[in-house]
NUKE-434143 format. One line per field, with one value per residue: residue in three letters; x, y, z negated of N, C-alpha, C in turn; residue number from 1. Coordinates in Angstrom, 1 decimal. Layout:
<gufis>
residuo: [ala/...]
nX: [X/...]
nY: [Y/...]
nZ: [Z/...]
caX: [X/...]
caY: [Y/...]
caZ: [Z/...]
cX: [X/...]
cY: [Y/...]
cZ: [Z/...]
num: [NUM/...]
</gufis>
This chain:
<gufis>
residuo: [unk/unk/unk/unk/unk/unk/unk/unk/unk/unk/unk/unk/unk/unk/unk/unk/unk/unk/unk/unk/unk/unk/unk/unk/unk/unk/unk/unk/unk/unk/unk/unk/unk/unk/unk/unk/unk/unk/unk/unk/unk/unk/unk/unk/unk/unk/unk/unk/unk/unk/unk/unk/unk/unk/unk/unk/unk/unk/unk/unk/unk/unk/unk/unk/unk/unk/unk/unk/unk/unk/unk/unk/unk/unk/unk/unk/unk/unk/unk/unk/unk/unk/unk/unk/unk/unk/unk/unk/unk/unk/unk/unk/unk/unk/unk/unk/unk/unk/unk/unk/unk/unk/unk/unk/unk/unk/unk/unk/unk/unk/unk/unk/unk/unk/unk/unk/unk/unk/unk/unk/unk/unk/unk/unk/unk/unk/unk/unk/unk/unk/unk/unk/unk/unk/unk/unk/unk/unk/unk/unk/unk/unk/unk/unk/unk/unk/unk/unk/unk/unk/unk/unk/unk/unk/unk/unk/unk/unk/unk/unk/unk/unk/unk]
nX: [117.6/115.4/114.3/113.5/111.3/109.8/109.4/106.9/105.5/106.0/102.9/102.0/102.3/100.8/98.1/97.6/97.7/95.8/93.8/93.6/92.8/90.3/89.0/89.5/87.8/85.2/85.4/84.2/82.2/80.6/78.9/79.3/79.1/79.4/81.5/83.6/83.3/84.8/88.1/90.4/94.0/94.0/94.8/94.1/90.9/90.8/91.8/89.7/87.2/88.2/88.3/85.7/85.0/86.3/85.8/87.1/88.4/91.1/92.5/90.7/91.6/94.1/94.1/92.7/94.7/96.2/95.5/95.3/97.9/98.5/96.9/98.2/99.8/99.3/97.1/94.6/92.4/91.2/89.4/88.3/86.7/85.0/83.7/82.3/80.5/79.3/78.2/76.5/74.4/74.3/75.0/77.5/77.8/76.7/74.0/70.7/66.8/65.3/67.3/67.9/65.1/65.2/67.2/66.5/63.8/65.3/66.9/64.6/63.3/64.8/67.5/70.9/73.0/73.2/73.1/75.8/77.6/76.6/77.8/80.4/81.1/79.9/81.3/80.7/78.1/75.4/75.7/74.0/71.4/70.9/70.4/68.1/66.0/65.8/65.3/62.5/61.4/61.3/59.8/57.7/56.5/53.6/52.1/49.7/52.0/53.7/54.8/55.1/57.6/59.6/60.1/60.8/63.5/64.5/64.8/66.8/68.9/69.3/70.1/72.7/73.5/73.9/76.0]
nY: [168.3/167.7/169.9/171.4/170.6/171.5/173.8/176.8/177.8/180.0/181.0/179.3/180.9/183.2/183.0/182.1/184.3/185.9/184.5/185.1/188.1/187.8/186.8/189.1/191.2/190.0/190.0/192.7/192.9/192.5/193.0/195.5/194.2/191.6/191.6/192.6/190.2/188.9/186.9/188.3/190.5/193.6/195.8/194.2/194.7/198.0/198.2/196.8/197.8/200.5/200.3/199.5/202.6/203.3/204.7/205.0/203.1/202.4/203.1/201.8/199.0/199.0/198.7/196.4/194.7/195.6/194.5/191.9/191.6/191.6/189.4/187.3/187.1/186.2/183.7/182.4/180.3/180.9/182.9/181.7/179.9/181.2/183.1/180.5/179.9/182.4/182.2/179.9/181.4/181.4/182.7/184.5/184.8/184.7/182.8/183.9/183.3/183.3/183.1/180.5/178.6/179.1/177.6/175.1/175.0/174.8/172.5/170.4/170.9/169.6/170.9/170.2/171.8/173.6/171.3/170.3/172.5/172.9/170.1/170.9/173.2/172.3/169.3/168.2/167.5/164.8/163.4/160.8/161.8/163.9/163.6/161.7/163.7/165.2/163.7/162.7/165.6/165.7/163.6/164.4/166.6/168.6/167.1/166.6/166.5/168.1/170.6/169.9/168.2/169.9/171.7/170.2/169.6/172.7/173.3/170.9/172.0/174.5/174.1/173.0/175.5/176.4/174.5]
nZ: [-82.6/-83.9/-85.3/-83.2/-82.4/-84.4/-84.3/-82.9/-79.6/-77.9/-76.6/-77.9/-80.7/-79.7/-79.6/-82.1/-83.7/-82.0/-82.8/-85.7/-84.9/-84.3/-86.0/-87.9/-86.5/-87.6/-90.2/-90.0/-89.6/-91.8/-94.7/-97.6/-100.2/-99.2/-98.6/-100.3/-102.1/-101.5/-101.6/-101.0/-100.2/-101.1/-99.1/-96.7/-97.3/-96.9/-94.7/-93.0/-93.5/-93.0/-89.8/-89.1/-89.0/-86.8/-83.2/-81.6/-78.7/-78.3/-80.4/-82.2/-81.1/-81.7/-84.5/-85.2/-84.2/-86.4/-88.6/-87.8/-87.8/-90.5/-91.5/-91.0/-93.0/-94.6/-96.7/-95.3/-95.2/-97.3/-96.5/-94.0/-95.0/-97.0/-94.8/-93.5/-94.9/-95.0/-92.0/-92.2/-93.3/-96.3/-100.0/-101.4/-104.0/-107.1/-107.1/-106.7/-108.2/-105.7/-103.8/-104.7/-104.3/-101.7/-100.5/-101.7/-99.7/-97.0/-97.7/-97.6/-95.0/-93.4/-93.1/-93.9/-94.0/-96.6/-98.6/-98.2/-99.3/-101.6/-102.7/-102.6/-104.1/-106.3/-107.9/-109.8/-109.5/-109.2/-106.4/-105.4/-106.8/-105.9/-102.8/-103.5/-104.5/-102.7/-99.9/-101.6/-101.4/-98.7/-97.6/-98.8/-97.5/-96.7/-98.3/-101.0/-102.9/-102.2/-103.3/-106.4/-105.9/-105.0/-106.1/-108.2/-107.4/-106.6/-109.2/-110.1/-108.5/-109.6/-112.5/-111.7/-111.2/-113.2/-114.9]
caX: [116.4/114.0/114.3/112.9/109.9/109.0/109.3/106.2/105.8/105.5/101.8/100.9/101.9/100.2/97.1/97.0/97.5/94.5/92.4/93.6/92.3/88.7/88.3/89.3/86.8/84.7/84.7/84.0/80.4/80.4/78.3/80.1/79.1/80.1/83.4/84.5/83.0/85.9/89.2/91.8/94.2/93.4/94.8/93.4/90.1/90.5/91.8/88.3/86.8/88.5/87.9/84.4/84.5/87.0/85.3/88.1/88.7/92.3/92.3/90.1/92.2/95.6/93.9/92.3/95.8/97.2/94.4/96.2/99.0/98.1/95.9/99.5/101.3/98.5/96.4/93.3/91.6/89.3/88.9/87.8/85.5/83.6/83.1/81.3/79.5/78.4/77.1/75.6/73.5/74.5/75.3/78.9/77.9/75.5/72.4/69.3/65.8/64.6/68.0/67.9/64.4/65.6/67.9/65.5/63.2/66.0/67.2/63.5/62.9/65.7/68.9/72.1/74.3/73.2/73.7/77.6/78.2/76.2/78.4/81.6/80.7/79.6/81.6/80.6/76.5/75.0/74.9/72.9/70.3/70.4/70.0/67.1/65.5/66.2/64.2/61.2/60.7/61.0/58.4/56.3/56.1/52.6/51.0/49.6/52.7/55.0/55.2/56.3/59.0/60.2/59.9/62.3/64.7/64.7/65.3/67.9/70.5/69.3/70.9/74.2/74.3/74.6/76.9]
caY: [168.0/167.7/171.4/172.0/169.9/172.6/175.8/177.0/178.1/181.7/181.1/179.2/181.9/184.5/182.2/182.4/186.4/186.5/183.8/185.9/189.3/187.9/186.7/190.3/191.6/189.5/190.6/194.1/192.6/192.0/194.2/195.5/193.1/190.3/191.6/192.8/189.1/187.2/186.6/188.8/192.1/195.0/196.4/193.9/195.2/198.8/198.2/196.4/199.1/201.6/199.8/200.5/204.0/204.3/204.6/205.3/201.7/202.0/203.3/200.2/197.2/199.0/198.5/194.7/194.5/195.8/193.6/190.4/191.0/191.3/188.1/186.7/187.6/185.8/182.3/182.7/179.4/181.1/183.9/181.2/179.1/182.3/183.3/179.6/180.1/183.4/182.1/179.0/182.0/181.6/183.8/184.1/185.9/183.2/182.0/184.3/182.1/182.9/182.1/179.0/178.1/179.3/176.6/173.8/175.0/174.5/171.0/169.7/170.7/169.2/171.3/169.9/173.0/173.8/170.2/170.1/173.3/172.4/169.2/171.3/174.0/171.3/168.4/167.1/166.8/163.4/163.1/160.0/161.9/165.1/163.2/161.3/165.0/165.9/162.8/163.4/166.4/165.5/163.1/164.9/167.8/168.6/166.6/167.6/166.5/168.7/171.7/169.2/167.8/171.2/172.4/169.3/169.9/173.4/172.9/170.2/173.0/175.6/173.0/172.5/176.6/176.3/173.7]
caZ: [-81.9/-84.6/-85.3/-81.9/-82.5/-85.4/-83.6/-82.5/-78.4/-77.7/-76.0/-79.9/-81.6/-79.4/-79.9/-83.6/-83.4/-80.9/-83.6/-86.2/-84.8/-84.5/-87.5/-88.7/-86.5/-87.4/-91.5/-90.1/-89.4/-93.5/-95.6/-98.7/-101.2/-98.9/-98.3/-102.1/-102.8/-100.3/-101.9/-99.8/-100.5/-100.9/-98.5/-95.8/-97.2/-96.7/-93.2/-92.0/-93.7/-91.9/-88.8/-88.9/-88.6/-85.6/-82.8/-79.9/-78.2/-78.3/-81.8/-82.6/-80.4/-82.6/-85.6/-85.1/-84.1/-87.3/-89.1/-87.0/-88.8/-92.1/-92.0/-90.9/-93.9/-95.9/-96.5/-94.2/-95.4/-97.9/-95.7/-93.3/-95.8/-96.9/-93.1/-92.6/-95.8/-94.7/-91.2/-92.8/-94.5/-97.8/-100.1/-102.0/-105.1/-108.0/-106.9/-107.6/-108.4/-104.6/-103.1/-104.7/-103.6/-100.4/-100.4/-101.6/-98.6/-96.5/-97.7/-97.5/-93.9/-92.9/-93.1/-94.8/-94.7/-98.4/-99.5/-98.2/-99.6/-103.4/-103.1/-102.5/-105.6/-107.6/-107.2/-110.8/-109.4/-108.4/-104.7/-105.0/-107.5/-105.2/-101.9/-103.6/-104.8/-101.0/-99.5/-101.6/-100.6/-97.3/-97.5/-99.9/-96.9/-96.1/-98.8/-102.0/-103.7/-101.8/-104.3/-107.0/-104.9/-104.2/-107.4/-108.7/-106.6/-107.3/-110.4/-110.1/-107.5/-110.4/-113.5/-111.2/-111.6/-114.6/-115.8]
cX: [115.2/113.5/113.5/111.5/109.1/108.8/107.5/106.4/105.5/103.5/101.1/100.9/101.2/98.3/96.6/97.0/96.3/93.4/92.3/92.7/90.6/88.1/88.3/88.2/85.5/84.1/84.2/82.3/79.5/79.8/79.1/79.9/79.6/81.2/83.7/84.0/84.1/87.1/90.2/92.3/93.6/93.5/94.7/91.7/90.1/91.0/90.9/87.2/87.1/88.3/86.6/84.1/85.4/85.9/86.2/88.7/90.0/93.1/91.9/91.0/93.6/95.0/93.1/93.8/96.7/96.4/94.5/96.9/99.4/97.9/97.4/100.3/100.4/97.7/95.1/92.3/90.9/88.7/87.5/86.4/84.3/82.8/81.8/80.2/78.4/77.3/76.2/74.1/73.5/75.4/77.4/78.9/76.8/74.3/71.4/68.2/65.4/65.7/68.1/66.8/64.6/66.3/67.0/64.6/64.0/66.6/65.2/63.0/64.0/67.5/70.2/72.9/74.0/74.0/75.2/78.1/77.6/77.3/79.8/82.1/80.7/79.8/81.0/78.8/76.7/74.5/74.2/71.6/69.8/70.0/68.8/66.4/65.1/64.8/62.9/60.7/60.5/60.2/57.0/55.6/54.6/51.4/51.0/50.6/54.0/55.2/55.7/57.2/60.1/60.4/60.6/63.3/65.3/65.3/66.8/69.2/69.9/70.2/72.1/74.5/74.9/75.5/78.4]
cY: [168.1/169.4/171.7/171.8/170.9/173.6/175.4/177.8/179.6/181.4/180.3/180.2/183.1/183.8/182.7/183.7/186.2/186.0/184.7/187.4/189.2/187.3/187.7/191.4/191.2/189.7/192.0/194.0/192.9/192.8/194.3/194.5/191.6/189.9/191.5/191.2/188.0/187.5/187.3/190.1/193.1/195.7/195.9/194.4/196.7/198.8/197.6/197.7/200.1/201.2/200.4/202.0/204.5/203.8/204.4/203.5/201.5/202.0/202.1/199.2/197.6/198.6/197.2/194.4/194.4/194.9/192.0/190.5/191.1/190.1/187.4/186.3/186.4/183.9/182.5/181.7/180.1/181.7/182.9/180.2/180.3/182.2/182.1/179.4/181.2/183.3/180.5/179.8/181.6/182.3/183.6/184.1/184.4/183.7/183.2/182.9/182.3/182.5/180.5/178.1/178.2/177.9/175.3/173.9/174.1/173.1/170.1/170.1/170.4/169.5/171.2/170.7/173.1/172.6/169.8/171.5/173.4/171.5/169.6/172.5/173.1/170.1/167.3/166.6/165.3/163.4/162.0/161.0/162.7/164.4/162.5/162.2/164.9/165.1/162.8/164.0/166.3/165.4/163.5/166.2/167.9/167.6/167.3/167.6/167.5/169.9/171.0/168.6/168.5/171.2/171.4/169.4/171.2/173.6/172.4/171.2/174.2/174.9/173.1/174.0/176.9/175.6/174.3]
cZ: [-82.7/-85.2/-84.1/-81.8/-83.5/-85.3/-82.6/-81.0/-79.0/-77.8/-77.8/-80.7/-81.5/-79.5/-81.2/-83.9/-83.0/-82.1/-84.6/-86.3/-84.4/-85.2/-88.6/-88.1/-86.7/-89.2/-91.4/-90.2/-91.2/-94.0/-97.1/-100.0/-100.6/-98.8/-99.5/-102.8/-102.2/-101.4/-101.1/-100.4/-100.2/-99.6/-96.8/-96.0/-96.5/-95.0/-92.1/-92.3/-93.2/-90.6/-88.2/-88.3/-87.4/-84.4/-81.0/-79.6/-77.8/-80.0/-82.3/-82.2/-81.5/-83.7/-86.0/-84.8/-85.5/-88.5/-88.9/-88.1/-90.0/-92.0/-92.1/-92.1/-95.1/-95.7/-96.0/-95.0/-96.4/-97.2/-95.3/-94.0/-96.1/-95.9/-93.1/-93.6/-95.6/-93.3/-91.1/-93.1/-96.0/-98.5/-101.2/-102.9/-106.1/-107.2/-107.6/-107.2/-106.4/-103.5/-103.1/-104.2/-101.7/-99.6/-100.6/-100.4/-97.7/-96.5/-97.4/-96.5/-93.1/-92.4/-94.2/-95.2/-96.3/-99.1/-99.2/-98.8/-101.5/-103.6/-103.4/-103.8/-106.4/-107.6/-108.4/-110.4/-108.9/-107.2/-104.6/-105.4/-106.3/-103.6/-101.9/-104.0/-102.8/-100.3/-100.2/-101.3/-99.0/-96.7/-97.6/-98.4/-96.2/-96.7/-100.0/-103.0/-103.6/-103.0/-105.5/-106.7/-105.1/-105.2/-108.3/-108.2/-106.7/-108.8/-110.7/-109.6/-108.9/-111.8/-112.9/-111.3/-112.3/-115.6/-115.5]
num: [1/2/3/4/5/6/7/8/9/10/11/12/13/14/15/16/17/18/19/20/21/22/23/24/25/26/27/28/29/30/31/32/33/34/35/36/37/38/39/40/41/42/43/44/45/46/47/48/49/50/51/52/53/54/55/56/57/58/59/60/61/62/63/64/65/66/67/68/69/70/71/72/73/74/75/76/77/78/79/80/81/82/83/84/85/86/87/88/89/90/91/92/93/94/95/96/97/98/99/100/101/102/103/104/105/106/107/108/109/110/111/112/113/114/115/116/117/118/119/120/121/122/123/124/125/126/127/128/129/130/131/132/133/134/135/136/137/138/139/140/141/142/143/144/145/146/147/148/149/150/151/152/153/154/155/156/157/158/159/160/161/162/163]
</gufis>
């Protein structure tokens, strides 16, 4: 009986197939440095990359198809963390100086994606320090202190690159 409880239904496992095959079309979107930056086989790369260039819509649905069942064979979760890093807009590759001001903009008008994904890279930073970085500039926005604000904080996600 308890065996039974562990089988998956038909309609689940045609589910995870179907989730599967749009999360492979979904790296076709990727530009090459985003892809060759994910964590996956090779030879699930070259078959998103070949994807791209078919064009025949039965051709294509066999080959998201055959792109399902790769992902199958494999562990998806980084796949899937990149992906939410990539439509966070952030980048996968280190930090240039205007991504990372990019990122301090972004925490100081009020968007957290950065700061759960700094905390998740860098687990040894101070989330009190950096949430009190964060809140000054918050404050600071639209006075004459705001550029130093910014420009601490900056700093501070440019230091966590580096350690």
């Amino acid at each position: 009986m308890d065996n039974h409880l562990e089988e998956k239904s038909r309609t689940r496992i045609k589910k995870e197939a179907t989730e599967l095959q749009h999360i492979g079309e979904k790296l076709t979107g990727l530009n090459h440095d985003q892809l060759t930056a994910m964590d996956m086989p090779f030879e699930l790369k070259e078959a998103v990359t070949a994807l791209r260039s078919i064009t025949s819509n039965q051709a294509r649905r066999r080959q998201i198809q055959y792109i399902g069942a790769l992902m199958r064979k494999i562990d998806v979760e980084p796949i899937l963390q990149a992906l939410s890093l990539i439509d966070a807009g952030l980048s996968l590759r280190r930090k240039t100086e205007s991504e990372i001001g990019q990122w301090a903009e972004r925490l100081a008008a009020g968007d957290d994606a950065p700061f759960d994904v700094i905390m998740e890279n860098h687990p040894q930073a101070d989330r009190q320090k950096l949430r009190h970085l964060i809140r000054n500039a918050r404050k600071a926005i639209d006075t004459p202190q705001a550029a130093k604000a910014l420009k601490t904080l900056t700093g501070y996600i440019r230091d966590l690159g580096r350690i």
